[in-house]
Structure formats: structure tokens, C-alpha cells
DRENPA-3360 file (N, C-alpha, C; in nm, 2 decimals, always signed):
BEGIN
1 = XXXXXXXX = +2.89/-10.72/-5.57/+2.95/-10.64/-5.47/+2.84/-10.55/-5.40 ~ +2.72/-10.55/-5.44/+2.60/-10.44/-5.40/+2.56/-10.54/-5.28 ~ +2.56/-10.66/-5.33/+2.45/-10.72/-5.17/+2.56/-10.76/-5.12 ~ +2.69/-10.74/-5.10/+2.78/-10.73/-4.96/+2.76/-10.65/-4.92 ~ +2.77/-10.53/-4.98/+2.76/-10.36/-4.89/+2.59/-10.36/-4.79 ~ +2.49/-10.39/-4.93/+2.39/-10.43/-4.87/+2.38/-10.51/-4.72 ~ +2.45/-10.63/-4.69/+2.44/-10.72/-4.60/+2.46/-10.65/-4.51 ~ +2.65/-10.56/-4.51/+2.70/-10.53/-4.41/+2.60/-10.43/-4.35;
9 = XXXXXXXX = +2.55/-10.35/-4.41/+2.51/-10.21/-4.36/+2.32/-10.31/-4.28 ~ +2.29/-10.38/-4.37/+2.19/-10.47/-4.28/+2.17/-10.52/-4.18 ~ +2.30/-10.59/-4.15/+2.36/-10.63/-4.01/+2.38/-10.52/-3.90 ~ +2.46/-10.40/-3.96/+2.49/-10.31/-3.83/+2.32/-10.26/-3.84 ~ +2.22/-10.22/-3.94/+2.10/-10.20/-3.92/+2.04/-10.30/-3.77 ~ +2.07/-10.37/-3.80/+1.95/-10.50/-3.72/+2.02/-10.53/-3.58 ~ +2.12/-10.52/-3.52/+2.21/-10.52/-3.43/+2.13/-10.43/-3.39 ~ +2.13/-10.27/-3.45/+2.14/-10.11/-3.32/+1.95/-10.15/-3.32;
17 = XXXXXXXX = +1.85/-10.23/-3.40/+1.78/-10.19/-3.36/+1.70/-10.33/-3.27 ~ +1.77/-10.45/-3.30/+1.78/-10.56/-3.16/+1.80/-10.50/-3.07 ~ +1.96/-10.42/-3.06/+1.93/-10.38/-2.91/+1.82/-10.31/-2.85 ~ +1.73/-10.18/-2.95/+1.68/-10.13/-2.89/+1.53/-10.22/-2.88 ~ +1.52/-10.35/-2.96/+1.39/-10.37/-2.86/+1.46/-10.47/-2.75 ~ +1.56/-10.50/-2.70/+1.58/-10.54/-2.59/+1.57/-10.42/-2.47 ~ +1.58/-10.31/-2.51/+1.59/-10.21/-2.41/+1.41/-10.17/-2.38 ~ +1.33/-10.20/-2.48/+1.18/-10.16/-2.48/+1.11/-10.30/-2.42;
25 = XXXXXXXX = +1.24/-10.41/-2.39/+1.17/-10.50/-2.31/+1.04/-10.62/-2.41 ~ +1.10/-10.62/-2.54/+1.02/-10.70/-2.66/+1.11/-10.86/-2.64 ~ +1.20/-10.87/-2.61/+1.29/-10.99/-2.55/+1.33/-11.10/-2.70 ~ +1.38/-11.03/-2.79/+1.45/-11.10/-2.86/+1.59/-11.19/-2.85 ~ +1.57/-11.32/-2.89/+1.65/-11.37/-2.83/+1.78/-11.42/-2.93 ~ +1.75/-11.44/-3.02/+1.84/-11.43/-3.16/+1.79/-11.34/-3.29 ~ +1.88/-11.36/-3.38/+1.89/-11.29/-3.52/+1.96/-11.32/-3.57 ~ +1.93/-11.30/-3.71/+2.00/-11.35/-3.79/+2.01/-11.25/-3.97;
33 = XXXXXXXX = +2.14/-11.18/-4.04/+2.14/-11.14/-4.16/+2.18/-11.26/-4.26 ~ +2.11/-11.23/-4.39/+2.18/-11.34/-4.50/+2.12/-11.34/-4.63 ~ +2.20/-11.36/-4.72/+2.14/-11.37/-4.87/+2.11/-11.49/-4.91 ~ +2.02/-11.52/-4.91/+1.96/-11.66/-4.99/+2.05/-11.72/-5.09 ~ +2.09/-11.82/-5.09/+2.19/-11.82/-5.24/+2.15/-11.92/-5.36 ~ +2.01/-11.98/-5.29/+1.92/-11.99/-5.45/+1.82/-11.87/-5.50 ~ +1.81/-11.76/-5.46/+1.72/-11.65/-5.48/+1.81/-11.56/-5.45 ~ +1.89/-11.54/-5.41/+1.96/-11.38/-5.41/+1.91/-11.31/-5.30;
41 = XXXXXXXX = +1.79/-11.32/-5.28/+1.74/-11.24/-5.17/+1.81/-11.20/-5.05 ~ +1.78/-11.08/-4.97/+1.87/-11.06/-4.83/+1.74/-11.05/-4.76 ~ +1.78/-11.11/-4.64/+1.65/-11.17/-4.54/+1.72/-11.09/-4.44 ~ +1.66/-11.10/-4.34/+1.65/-11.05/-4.18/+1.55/-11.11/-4.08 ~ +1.60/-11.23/-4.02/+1.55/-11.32/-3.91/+1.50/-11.27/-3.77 ~ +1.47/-11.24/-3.69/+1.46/-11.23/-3.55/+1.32/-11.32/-3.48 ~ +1.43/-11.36/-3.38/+1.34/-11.45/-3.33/+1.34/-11.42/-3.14 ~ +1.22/-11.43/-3.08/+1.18/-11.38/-2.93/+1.17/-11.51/-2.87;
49 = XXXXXXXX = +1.12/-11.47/-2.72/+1.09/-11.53/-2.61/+0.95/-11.57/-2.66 ~ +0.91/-11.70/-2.59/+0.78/-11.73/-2.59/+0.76/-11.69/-2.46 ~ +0.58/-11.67/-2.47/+0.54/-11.60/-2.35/+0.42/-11.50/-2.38 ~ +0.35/-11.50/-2.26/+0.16/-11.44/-2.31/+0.18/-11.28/-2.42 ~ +0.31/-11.23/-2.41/+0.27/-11.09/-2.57/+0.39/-11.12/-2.63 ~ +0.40/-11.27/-2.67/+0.46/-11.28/-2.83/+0.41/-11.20/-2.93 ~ +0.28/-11.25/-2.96/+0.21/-11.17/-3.07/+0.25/-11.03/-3.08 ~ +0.19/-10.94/-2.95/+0.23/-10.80/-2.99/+0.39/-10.78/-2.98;
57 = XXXXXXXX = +0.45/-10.85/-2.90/+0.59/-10.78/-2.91/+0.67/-10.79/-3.07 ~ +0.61/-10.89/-3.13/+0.64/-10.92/-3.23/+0.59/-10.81/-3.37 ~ +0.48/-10.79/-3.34/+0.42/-10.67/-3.38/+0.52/-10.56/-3.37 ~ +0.47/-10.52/-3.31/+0.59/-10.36/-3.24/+0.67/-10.40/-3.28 ~ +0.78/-10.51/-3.26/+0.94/-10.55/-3.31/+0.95/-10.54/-3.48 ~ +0.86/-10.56/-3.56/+0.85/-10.56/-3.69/+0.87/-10.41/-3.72 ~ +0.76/-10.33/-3.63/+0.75/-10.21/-3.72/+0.85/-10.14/-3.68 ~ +0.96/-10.19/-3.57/+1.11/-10.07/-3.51/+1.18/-10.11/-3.61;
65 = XXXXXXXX = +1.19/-10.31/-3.68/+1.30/-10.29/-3.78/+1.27/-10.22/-3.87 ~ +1.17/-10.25/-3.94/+1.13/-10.13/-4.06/+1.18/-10.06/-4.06 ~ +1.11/-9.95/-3.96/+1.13/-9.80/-3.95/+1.25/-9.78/-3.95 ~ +1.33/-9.83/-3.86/+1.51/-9.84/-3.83/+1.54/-9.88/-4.01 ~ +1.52/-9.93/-4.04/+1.59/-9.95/-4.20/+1.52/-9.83/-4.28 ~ +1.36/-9.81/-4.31/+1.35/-9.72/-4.41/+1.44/-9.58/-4.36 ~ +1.43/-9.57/-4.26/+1.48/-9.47/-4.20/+1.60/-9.42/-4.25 ~ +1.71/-9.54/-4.22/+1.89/-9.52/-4.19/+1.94/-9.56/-4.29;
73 = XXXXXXXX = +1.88/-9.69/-4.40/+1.89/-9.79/-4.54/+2.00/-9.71/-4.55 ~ +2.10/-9.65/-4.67/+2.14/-9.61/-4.80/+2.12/-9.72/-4.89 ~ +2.17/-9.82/-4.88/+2.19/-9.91/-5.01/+2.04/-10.00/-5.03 ~ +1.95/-9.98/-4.94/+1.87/-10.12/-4.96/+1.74/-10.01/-4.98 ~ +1.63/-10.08/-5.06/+1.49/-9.98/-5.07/+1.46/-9.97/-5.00 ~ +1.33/-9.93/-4.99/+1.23/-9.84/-4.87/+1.17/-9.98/-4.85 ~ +1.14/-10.06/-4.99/+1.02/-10.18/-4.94/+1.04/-10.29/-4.95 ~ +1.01/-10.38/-4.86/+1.05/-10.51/-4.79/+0.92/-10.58/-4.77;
81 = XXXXXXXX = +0.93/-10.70/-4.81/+0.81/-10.79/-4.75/+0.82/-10.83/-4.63 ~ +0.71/-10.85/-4.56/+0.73/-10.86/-4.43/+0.63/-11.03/-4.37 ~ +0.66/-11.08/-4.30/+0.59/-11.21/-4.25/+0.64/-11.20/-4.06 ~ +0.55/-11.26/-3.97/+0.60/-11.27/-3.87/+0.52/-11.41/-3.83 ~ +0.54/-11.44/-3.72/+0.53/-11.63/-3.69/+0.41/-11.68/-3.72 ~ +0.29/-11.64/-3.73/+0.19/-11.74/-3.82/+0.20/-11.77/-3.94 ~ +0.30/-11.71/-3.99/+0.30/-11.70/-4.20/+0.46/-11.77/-4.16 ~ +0.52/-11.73/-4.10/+0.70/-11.79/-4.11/+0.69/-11.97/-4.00;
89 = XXXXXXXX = +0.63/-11.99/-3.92/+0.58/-12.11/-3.81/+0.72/-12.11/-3.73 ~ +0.75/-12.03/-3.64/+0.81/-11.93/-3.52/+0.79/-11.89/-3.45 ~ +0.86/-11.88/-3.35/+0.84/-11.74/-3.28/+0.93/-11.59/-3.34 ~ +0.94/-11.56/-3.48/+1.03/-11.51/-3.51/+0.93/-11.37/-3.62 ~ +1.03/-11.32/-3.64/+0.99/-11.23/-3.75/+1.11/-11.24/-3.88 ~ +1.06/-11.22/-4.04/+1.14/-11.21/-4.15/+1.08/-11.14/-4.23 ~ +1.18/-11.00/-4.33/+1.19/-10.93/-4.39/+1.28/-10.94/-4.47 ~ +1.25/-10.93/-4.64/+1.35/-11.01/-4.69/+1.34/-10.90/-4.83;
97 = XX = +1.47/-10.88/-4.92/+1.43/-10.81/-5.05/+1.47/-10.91/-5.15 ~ +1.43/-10.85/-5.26/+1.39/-10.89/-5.38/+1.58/-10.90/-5.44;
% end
């Protein structure tokens, strides 16, 4: 029952803060919430536009979801592993817990 509540509250996390890098012009183009269900894990996908500042928008996009979760979390910790498209082979970013 903990990583539903978890999920739910992840999803409305990653929605309010997709929209806001759409509004800072970082151009994400999908996303995605979900628990692993050979590891348990809860992930968080986002994936952008190609185009000459993938790299940094990707950058900056990592550290708004963060911040937006350590921030607003209740149910989920402060710490998350983090990977974005040279470690994940994307144009995306993933954050995922234990």
C-alpha cells in the first residue's frame, strides 16, 4: 500500500514540475511514473526534444525534479539515484528509489 501512495503522490510530483520546465522552455516531451515489478523500485522517466542544449536542458531538468520532490516528497526520501542520457542511452532523464 506505501508504493501506491508513493506512486500517486510521484506522479502529481512530476506532472506540476514537467509543466514547469515546459514553461522555462527545457522542452520535455514525454514522462513517465512506475514501479519496477522485478525490483520494486519507483522510477521517474522524462524524456526531451533533441536539439543543440539537450545536454544542459537536461541538466537543469534533473535538478527542478529533484528539488520539486525533496522539496514537496511526504512519502518518498530525500535521496534518489539519478542518471540522465549518457548513463540511461536517451534523450531522457531517470530517478528511481530503492
Amino acid at each position: 500500500m506505501e508504493r501506491t501512495s508513493q506512486l500517486e503522490e510521484l506522479e502529481s510530483l512530476t506532472a506540476a514540475s514537467v509543466e514547469g520546465m515546459k514553461r522555462g522552455g527545457l522542452k520535455p516531451i514525454d514522462w513517465e511514473v512506475y514501479i519496477d515489478s522485478s525490483t520494486n523500485e519507483l522510477w521517474v522517466n522524462v524524456w526531451f526534444e533533441n536539439g543543440p542544449t539537450l545536454y544542459e536542458r537536461r541538466k537543469v531538468a534533473l535538478a527542478m525534479l529533484v528539488t520539486d520532490i525533496r522539496k514537496k516528497a511526504t512519502t518518498l526520501s530525500g535521496y534518489v539515484n539519478m542518471q540522465f542520457e549518457n548513463e540511461v542511452g536517451d534523450n531522457g532523464i531517470a530517478i528511481w528509489w530503492w
